[in-house]
ROLOKOL-466205 format. One record per residue (C-alpha): residue in three letters; x, y, z. Coordinates in steps of 0.05 Angstrom, whole numbers. Example, Ala and Ser with C-alpha at 12.3 -4.5 7.8 and 13.67 -1.06 7.14 Angstrom:
! ROLOKOL-466205
<rec fiti="ala" px="246" py="-90" pz="156"/>
<rec fiti="ser" px="273" py="-21" pz="143"/>
***
This chain:
! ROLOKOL-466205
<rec fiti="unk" px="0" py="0" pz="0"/>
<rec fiti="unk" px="55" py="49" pz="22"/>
<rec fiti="unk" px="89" py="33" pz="-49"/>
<rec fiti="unk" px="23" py="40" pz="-85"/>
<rec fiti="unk" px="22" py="120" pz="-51"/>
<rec fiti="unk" px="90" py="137" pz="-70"/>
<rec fiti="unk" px="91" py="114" pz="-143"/>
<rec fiti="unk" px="25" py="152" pz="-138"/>
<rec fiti="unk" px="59" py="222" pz="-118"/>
<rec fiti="unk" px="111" py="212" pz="-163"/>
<rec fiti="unk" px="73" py="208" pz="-220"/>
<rec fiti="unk" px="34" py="267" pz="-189"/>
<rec fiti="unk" px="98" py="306" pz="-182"/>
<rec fiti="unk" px="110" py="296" pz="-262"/>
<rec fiti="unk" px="42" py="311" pz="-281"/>
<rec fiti="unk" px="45" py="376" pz="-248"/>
<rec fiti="unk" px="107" py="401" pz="-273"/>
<rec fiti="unk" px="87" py="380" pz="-343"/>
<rec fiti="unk" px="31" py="419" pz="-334"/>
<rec fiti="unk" px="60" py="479" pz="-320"/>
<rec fiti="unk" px="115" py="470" pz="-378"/>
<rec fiti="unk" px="61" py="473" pz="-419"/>
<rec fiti="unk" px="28" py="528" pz="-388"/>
<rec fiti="unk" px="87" py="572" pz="-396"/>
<rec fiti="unk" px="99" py="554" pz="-474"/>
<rec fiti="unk" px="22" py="573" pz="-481"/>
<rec fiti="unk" px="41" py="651" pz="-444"/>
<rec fiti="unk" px="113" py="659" pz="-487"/>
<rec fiti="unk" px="61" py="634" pz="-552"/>
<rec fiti="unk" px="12" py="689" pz="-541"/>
<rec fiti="unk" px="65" py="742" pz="-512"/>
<rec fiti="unk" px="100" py="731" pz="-582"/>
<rec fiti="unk" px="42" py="734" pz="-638"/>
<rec fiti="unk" px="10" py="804" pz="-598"/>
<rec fiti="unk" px="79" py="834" pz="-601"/>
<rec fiti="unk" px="76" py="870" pz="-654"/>
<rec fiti="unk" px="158" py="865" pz="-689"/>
<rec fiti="unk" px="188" py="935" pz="-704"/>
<rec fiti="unk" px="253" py="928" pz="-756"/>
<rec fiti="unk" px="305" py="974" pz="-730"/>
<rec fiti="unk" px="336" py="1021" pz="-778"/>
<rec fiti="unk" px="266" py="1011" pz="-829"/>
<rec fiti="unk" px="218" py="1065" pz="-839"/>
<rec fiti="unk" px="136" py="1047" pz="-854"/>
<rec fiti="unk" px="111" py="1079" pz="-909"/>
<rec fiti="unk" px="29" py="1064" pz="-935"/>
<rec fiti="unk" px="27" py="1006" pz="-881"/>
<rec fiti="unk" px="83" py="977" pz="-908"/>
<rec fiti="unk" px="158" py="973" pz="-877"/>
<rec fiti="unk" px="227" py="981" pz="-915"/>
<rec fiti="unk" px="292" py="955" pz="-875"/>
<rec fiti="unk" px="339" py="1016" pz="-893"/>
<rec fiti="unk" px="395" py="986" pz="-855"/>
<rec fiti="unk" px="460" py="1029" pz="-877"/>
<rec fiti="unk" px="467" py="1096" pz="-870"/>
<rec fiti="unk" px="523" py="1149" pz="-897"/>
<rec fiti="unk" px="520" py="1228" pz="-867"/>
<rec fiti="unk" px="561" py="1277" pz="-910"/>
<rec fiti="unk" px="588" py="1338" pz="-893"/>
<rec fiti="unk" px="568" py="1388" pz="-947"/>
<rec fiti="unk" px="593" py="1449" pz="-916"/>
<rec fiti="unk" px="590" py="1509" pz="-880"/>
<rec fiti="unk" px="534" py="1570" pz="-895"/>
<rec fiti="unk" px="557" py="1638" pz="-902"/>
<rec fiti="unk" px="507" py="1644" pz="-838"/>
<rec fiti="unk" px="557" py="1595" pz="-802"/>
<rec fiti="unk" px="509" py="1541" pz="-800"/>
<rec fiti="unk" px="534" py="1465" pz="-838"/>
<rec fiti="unk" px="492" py="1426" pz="-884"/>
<rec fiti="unk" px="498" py="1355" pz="-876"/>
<rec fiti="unk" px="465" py="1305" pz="-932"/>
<rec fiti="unk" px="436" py="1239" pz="-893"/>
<rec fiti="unk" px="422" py="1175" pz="-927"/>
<rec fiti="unk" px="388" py="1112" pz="-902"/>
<rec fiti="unk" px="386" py="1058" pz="-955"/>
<rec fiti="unk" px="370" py="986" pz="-971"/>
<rec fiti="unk" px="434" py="921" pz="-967"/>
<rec fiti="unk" px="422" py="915" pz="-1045"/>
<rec fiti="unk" px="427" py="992" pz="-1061"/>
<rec fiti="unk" px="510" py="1011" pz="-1081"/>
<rec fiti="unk" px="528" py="1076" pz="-1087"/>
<rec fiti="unk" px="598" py="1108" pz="-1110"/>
<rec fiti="unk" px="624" py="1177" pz="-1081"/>
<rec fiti="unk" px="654" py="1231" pz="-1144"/>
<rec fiti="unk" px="677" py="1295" pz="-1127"/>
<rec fiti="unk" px="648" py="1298" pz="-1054"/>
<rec fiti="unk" px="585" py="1273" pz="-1080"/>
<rec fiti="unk" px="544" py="1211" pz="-1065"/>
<rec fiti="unk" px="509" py="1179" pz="-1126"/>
<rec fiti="unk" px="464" py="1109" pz="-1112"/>
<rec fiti="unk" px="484" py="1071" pz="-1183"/>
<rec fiti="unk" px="463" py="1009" pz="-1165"/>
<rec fiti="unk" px="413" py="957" pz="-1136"/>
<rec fiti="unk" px="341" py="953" pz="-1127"/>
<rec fiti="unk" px="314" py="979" pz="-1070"/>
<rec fiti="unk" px="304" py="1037" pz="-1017"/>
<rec fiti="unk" px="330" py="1110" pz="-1007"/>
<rec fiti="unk" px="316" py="1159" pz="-957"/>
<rec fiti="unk" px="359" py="1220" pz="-968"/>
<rec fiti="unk" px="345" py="1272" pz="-919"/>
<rec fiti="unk" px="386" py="1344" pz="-924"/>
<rec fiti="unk" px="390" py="1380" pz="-861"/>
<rec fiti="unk" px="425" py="1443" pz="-830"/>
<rec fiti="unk" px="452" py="1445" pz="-764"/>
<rec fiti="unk" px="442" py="1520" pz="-731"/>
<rec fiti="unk" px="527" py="1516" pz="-712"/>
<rec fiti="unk" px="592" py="1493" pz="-743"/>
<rec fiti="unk" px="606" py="1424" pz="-738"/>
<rec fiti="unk" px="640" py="1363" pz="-765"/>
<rec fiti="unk" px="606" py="1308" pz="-748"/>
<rec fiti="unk" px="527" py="1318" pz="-749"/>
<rec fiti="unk" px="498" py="1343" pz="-689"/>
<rec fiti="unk" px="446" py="1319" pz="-642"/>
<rec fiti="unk" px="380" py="1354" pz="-634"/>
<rec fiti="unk" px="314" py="1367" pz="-670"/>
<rec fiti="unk" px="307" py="1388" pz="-741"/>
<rec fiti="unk" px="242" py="1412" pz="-764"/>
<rec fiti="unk" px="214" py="1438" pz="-844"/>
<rec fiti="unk" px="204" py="1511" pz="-808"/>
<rec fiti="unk" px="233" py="1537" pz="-743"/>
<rec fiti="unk" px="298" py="1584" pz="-707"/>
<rec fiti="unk" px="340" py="1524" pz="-705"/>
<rec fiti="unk" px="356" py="1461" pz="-740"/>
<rec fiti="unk" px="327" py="1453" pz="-802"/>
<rec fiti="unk" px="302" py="1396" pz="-838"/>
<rec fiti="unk" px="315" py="1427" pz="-913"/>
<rec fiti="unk" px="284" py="1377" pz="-951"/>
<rec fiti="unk" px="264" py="1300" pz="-964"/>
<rec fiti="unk" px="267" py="1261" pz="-1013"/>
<rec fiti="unk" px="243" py="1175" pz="-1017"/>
<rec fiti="unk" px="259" py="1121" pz="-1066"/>
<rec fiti="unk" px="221" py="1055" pz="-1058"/>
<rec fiti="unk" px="229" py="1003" pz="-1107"/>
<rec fiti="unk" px="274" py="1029" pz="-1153"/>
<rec fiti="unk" px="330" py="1005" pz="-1194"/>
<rec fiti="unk" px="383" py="1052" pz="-1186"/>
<rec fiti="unk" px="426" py="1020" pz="-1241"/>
<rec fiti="unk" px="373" py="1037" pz="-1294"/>
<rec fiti="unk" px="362" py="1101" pz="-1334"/>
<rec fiti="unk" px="288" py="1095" pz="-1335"/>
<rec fiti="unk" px="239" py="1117" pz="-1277"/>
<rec fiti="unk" px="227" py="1054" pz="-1233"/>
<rec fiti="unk" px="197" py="1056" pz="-1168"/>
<rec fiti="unk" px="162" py="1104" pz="-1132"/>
<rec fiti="unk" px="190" py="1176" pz="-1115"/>
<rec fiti="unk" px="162" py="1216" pz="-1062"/>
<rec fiti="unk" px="181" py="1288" pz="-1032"/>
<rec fiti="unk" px="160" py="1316" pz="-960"/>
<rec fiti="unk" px="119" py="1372" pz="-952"/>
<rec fiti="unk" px="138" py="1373" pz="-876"/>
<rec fiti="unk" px="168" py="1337" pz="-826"/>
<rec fiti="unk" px="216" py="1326" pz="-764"/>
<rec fiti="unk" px="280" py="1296" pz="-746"/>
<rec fiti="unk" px="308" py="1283" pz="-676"/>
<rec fiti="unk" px="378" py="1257" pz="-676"/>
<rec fiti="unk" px="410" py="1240" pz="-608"/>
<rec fiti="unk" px="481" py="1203" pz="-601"/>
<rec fiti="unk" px="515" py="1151" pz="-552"/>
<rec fiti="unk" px="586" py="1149" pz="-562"/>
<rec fiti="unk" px="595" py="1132" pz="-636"/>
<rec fiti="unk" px="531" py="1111" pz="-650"/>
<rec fiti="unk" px="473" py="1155" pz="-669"/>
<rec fiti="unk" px="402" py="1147" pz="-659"/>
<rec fiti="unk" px="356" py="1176" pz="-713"/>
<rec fiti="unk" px="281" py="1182" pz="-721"/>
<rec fiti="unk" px="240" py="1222" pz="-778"/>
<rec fiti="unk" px="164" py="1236" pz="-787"/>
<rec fiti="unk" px="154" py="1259" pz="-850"/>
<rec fiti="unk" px="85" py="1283" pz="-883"/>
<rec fiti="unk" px="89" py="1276" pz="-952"/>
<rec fiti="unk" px="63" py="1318" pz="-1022"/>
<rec fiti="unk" px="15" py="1257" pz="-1026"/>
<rec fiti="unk" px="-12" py="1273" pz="-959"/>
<rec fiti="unk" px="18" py="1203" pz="-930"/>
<rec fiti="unk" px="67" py="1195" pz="-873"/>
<rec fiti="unk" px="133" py="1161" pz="-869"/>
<rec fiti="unk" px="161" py="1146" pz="-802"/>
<rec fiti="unk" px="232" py="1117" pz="-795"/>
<rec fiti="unk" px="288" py="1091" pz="-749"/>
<rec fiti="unk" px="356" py="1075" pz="-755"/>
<rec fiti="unk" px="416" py="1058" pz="-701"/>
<rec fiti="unk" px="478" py="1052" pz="-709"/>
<rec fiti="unk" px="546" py="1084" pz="-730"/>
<rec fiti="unk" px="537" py="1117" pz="-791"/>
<rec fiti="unk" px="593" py="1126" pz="-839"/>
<rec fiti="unk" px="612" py="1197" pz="-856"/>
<rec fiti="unk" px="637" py="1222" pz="-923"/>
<rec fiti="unk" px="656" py="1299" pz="-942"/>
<rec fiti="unk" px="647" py="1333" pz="-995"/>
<rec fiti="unk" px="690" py="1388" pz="-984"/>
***
């Protein structure tokens, strides 16, 4: 009888901590499918989202204001591009291109945290320009182009690595939002 109990509470034992194995799997299950999964360094664009995950920032100069211009890209793995002259030219690939051209309200470098808006004092957010889709080996218009009509960048910077994210409204009336993180390479043109 006494054996009969303890091969009983054994098995008991197992049962309940199979139980709760299972239990737990169920919780992670459910935690993961109502998650929803941001890409880092992607921006979402007409409820779709574009991994943009390089980025280059190039010095372009100082005003006569004493301000800088800096040109920042975000593009896609298959998208090459070739520098000439100080300038940055995408030439090959298919894929996606955020080019953002901003002035910093000081003299700098290396481009500097802080917000950049369409209108404002400060930093400015000079213009916008997205690529998605296109083939930027080919001649002919492919893709989709879009401009911004107004927008807002907030840059902010640990050690070497920046941390960038843009609203943008666009001519189309749509909005583009977009992250990256990371060190981004910088280029001058000067």
């Amino acid at each position: 009888m006494r054996m009969i109990l303890k091969l009983n509470k054994k098995v008991l034992v197992v049962l309940m901590g199979l139980s709760l194995i299972t239990i737990s799997c169920e919780k992670e299950d459910e935690n993961d499918n109502n998650e929803e999964q941001i890409i880092e360094n992607s921006f979402t664009y007409d409820g779709t989202e574009y991994p943009t995950p390089n980025a280059i920032v190039v010095n372009a100069g100082e005003t006569e204001d004493g301000e800088t211009e800096f040109e920042l890209f975000f593009y896609s793995s298959a998208v090459g591009y070739e520098i000439d002259e100080g300038e940055v030219y995408f030439s090959s690939g298919v894929g996606e291109l955020v080019s953002l051209y901003l002035t910093a309200n000081m003299l700098s470098e290396n481009l500097p945290e802080g917000d950049y808006a369409y209108v404002g004092d400060g930093n400015l957010l000079d213009m916008a320009e997205i690529e998605i889709n296109t083939d930027f080996g080919s001649d002919d218009d492919t893709g989709i182009y879009l401009e911004e009509l107004n927008g807002q960048v907030k840059v902010t910077k640990d050690g070497n690595e920046y941390h960038i994210e843009y609203t943008l409204l666009l001519t189309n009336s749509k909005t583009l939002q977009g992250q990256y993180k990371g060190v981004i390479k910088q280029e001058s043109n000067q």
